[in-house]
N, C-alpha and C positions, 0 to 999 in steps of 0.2 A: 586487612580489615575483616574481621568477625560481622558474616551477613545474616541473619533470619533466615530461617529455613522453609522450604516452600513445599508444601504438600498436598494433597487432595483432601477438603475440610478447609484451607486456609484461606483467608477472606483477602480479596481482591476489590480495590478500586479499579474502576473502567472510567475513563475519563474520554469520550467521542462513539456514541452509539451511533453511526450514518451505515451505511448501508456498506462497508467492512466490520465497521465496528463491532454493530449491535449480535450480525450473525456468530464471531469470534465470542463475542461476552458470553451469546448463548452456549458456544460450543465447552465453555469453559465451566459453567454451571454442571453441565451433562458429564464432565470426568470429573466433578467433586467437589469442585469450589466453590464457594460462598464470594458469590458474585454483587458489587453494589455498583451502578453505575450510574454515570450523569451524562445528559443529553443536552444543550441547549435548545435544541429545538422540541425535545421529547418526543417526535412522531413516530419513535420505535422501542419509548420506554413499554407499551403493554407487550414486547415481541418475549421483550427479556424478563418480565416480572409473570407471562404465562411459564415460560420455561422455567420459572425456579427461582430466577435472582431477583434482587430488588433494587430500585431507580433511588436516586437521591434528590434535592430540591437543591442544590449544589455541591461543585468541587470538592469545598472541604469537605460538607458532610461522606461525601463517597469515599474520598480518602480517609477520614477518622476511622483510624484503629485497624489499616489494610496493614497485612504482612508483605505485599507487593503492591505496588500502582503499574497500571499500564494506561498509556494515551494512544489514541488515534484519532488526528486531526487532520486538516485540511493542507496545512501548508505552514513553514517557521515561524510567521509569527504568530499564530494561533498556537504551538507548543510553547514556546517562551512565554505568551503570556500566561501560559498554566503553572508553565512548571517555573518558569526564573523568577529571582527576584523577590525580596522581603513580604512578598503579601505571595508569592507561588506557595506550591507543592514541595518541594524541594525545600523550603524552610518552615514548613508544619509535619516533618518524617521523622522519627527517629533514628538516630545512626543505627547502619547495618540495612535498612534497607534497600531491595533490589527497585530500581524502575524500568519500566519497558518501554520505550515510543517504538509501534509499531508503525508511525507513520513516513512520508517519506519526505523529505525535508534538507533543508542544504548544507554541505557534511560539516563544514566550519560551526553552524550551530549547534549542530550533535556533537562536536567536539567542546564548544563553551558550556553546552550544558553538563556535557561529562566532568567536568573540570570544575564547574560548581559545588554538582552534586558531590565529587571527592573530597572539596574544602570543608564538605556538610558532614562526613563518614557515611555518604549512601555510595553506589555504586546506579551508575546510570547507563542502559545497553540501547544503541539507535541500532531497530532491527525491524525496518522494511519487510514487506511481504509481497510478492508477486504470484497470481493465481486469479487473480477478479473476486468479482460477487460470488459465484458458485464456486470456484474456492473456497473461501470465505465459510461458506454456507457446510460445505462438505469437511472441512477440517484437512484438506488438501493443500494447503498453501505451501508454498517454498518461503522459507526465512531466511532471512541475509543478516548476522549479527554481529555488529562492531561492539568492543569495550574489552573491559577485564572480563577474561576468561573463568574464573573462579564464579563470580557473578551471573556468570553464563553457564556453570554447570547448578549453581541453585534453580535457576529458571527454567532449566529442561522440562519438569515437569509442566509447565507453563506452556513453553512452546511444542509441545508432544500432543498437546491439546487442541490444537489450534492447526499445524502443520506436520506435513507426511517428510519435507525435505527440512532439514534445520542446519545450518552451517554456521560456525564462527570463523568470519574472516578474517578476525585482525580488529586492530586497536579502535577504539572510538572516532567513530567516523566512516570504517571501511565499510559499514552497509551499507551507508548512504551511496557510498563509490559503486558499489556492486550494484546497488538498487538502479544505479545511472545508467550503468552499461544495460543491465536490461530492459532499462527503457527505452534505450536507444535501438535494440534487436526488437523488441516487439513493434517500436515505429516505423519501423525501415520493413518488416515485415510485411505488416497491416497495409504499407503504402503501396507493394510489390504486390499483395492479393488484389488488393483495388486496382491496379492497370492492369493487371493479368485478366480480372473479370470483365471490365471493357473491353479489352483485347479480344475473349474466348465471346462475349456475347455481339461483336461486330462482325464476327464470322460468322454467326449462328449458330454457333456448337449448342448442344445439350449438355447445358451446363452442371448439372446435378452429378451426371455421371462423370465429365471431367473435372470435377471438382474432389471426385470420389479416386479416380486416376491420380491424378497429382496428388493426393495425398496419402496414395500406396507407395510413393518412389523419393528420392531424397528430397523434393522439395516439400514434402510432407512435415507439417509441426502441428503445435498446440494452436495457433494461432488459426492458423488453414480449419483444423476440426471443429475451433470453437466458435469462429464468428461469419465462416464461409458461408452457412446455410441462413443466417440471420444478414448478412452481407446481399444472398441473392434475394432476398425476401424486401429488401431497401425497410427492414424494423431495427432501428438502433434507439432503441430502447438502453437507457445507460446501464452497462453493466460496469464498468470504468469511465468516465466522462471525461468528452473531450477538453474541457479546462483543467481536469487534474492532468492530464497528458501532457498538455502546453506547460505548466508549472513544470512538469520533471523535466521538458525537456530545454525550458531556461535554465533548471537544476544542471543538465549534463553539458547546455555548450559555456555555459561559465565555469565549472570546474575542469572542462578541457582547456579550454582559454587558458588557466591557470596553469595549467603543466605546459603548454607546447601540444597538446596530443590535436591533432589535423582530422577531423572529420567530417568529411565531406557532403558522406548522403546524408549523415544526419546532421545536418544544418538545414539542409534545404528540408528533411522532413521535420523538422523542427520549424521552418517557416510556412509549410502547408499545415500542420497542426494549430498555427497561431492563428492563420488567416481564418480556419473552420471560427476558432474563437472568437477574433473580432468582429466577423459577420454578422455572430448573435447564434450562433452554434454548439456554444460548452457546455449544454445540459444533455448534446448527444452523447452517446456511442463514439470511442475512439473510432471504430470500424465508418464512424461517416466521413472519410479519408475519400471513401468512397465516390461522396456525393461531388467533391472536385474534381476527380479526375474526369467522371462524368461533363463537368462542365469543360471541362480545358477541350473535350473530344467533341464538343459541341453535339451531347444525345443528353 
């Protein structure tokens, strides 16, 4: 397939400005592109139209005339309704073009959409990103990119923009795979900081400083530096929300289901993440993982 080439100057559809979205669109204006994006809800079209780019009044108009489209949506059917199907995206594109869903979504659909988009002469890559809002914001995200590889080297410049780690995993579908497992290490994570912090503040330790210990020695991560200090503060302010969490992690025990793969702690964090949800908790902070364990320890 002969794809359209992608370079800085080249004009980009953004289809999901939320609060990964809009920071990415912006970041993508700043290395060169001629950025059009749509919003449904708009409350972050003036972030992206002060930085340089411009908002659209709809889909199509944002996609007429991109050399690329990217989406980042909430969850599969909000992609498929974009991109599938005789009134989507994918059948107002010219052949040769690249697409990107950056969002995370269930691999089986990343693979129908790629499968469409082929019967179209586009090329369609599902390529997740992990790193939160200040990722996002900083141009640090780690990418996770399923699809055809060739497709995946037009879009480097794309994803150069955006993120500092960029990997092609494998065929259409594998990011979402990849995206799954680490959602399953940051849940299990997050959940093990949250009883550790019970744990350390039922003894009365000083916590700031053992929080600053343990995260000089192997139990040290990204997770511990980024949400430790907003964890002791009890401010979960969403920088990832806890119903997009609950989504991935329906996302990851249905495609374990599917192979046989047995995993244990993260089912059960997978059902403390649902319970935050159904409570009336999904507009927190994954980090309010927190607030259960607190309850189970009766403090």
């Amino acid at each position: 397939m002969s794809m359209r080439e992608v370079a800085a100057g080249s004009r980009i559809g953004f289809v999901g400005l939320g609060v990964m979205g809009c920071p990415m669109a912006v970041n993508l204006v700043r290395a060169g592109f001629e950025v059009v994006g749509y919003s449904r809800s708009g409350r972050r079209a003036g972030i992206l139209e002060e930085a340089g780019g411009r908002t659209a009044s709809s889909v199509a108009e944002a996609v007429q005339r991109a050399d690329l489209v990217i989406t980042m949506l909430p969850d599969s059917p909000d992609v498929v309704d974009v991109l599938g199907g005789e009134d989507g995206v994918l059948a107002r594109l010219p052949r040769g073009t690249v697409v990107i869903d950056f969002s995370t979504i269930r691999p089986e659909v990343a693979m129908d959409l790629a499968a469409e988009g082929e019967s179209r002469g586009l090329a369609v890559l599902d390529a997740p990103v992990s790193g939160g809002e200040q990722g996002a914001i900083d141009g640090t995200l780690s990418v996770m990119v399923g699809g055809d590889r060739d497709a995946f080297g037009v879009a480097e410049p794309v994803f150069g923009a955006v993120g500092t780690t960029v990997v092609h995993v494998g065929p259409s579908g594998s990011g979402q795979i990849v995206k799954a497992a680490n959602q399953l290490i940051v849940a299990g994570t997050l959940e093990l900081l949250a009883e550790a912090i019970v744990f350390l503040e039922a003894h009365g330790v000083e916590m700031v400083s053992a929080l600053e210990a343990i995260g000089g020695g192997l139990a040290g991560s990204a997770v511990l530096e980024r949400k430790g200090p907003a964890m002791l503060a009890r401010s979960f302010a969403p920088g990832f929300r806890v119903e997009l969490h609950d989504k991935d992690l329906r996302i990851l025990t249905t495609a374990a289901s599917a192979v046989g793969a047995i995993i244990p702690l993260g089912a059960v964090v997978a059902q403390l993440m649902a319970s935050l949800e159904a409570r009336g908790d999904g507009d927190l902070d994954h980090s309010a993982l927190l607030k259960l364990i607190e309850e189970l320890s009766g403090r």
